[in-house]
C-alpha positions as CSV (number, residue, x, y, z in Angstrom):
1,X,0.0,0.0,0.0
2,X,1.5,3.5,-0.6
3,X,0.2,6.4,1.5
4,X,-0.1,9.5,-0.9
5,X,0.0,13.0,1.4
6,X,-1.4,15.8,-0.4
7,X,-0.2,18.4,1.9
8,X,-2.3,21.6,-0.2
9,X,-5.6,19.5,0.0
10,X,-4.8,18.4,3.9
11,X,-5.6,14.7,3.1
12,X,-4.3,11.2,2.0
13,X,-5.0,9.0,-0.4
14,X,-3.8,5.0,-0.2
15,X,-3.2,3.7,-3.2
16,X,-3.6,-1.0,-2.8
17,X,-2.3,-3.3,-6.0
18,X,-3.2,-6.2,-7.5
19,X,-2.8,-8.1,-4.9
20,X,-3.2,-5.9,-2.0
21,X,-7.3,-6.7,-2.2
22,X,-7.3,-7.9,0.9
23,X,-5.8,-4.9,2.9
24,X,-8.3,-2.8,1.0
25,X,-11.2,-4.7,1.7
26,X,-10.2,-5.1,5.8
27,X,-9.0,-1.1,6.0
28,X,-12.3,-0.2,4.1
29,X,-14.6,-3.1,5.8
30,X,-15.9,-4.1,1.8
31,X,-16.2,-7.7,0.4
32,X,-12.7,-9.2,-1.1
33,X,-15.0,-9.6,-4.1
34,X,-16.9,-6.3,-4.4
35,X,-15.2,-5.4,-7.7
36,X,-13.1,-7.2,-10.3
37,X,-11.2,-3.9,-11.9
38,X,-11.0,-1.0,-9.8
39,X,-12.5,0.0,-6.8
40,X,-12.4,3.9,-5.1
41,X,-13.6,3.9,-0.9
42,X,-13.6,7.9,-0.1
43,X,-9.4,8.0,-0.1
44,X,-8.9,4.9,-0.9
45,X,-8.1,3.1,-4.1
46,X,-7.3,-0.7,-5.5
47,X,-6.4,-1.7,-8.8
48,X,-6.5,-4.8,-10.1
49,X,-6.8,-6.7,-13.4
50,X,-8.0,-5.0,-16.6
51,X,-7.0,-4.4,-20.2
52,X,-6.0,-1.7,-20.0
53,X,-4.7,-0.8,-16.5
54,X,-2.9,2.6,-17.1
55,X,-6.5,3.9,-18.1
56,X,-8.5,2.3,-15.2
57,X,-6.0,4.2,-13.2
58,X,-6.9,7.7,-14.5
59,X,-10.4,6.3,-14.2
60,X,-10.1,6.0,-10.9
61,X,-7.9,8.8,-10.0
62,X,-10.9,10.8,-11.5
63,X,-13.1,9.7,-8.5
64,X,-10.8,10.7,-6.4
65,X,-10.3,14.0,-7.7
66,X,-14.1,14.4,-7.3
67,X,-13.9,13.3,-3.8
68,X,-10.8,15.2,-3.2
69,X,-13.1,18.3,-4.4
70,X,-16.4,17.5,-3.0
71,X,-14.9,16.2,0.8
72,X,-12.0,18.0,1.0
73,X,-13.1,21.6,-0.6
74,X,-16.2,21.3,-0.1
75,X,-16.8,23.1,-3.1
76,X,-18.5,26.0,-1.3
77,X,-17.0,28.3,-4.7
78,X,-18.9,27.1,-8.1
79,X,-19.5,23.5,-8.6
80,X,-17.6,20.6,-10.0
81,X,-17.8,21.3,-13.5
82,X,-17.3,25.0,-12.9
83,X,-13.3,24.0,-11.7
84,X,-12.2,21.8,-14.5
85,X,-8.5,23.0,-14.6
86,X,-7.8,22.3,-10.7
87,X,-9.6,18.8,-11.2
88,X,-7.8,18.1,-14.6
89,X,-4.7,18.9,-12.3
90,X,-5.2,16.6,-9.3
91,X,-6.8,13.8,-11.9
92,X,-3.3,14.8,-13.3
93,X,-1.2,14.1,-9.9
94,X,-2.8,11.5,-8.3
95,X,-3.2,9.6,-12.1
96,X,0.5,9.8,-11.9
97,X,1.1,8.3,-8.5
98,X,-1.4,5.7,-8.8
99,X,0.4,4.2,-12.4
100,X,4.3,4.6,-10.5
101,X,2.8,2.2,-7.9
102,X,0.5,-0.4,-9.4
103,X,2.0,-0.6,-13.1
């Protein structure tokens, strides 16, 4: 498991593997076999087996973005879709980290 700090957004995000479902599904009290790709629990994220695995991983970074926003920010200034350029940048970030770990 790697444990992501984002210091500017005061939060962390843990980022499971292939074969860390386990961990994920005790730290975030869901089934082993709740999802067969990808899975996002608030800051938490597992990826597994897909196709194509670097996209999954922006998939899911995406989520977290939006919970990164929505938790986080609160987004008490416009909505999501009024801030696409600081959401393209943490999908951007976090997107990044999650491929170093898992791929």
């Amino acid at each position: 498991m790697k444990k992501l700090k984002i210091d500017i957004f005061d939060c962390t995000i843990y980022i499971y593997k292939k074969e860390e479902r386990a961990r994920f599904a005790k730290d975030y009290q869901t089934g082993v076999e709740t999802a067969s790709f990808a899975e996002v629990r608030g800051n938490g994220v597992w990826i597994g087996d897909h196709t194509n695995r670097v996209g999954m991983c922006y998939h899911e970074a995406t989520h977290l973005a939006d919970w990164i926003m929505e938790e986080r920010l609160e987004m008490t200034q416009g909505s999501l879709s009024s801030n696409t350029e600081l959401r393209a940048y943490i999908i951007e970030y976090v997107g990044n980290e999650i491929v170093d770990y898992v791929i």
